[in-house]
N, C-alpha and C positions, 0 to 999 in steps of 0.2 A: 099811543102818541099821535098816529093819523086822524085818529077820531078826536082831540083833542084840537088837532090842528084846523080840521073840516068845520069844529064848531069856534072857533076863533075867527075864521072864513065869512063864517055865516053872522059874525056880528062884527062883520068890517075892518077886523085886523089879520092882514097879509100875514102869514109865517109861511118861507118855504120848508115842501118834505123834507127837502136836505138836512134842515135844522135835528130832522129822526137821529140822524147819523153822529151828526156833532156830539149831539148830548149823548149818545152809545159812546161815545170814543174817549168822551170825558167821564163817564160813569166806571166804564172799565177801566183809565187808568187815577183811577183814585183808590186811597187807603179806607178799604171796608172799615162802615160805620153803620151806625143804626141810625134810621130814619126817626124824625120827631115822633111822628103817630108811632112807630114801636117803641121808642119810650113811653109814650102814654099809655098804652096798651100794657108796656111790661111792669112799669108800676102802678099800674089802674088807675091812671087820671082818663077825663072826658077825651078825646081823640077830637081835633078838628074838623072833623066830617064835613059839617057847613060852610065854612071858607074853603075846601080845597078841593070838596065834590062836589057837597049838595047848590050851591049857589052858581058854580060853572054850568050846570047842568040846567039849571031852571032860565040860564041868559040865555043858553044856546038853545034852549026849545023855546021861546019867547021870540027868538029870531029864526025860528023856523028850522031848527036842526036838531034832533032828537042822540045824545050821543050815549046811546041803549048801552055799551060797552061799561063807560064811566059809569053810568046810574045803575049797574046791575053789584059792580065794584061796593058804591053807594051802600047800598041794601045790603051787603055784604055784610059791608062794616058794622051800621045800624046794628044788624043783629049780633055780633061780637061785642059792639057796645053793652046793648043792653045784658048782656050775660056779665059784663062787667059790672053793671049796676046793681045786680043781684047777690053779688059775693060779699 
């Protein structure tokens, strides 16, 4: 999430570290659920990849922040996907 925030920085929109905290505080006190991308994942639809990694990732290097963390996540993905596209 810092690296998230560093590259939000770097293309002109303030978010304080604090905000890390908040969303921990709200994440743990919510009723476990499955995120979208694991639903797409668990019934092998396409995963949003490019709106939620790959396009953050190309504004903030664009603006001079490389946020290695996210785009490694990225790649991750990518290739879980395509094991999906194989089945």
């Amino acid at each position: 999430m810092l690296e998230v925030i560093a590259g939000a920085r770097a293309c002109g929109v303030e978010v304080k570290e604090s905000f890390t905290d908040k969303m921990m505080e709200l994440t743990d006190s919510m009723t476990p659920y499955a995120p979208s991308m694991k639903l797409d994942f668990d019934y092998k639809r396409p995963m949003e990849i490019e709106y939620i990694y790959s396009r953050p990732v190309k504004t903030a290097l664009a603006a001079g922040y490389d946020m290695k963390k996210v785009a490694m996540l990225e790649t991750q993905l990518r290739f879980i996907q395509s094991g999906l596209s194989r089945q």
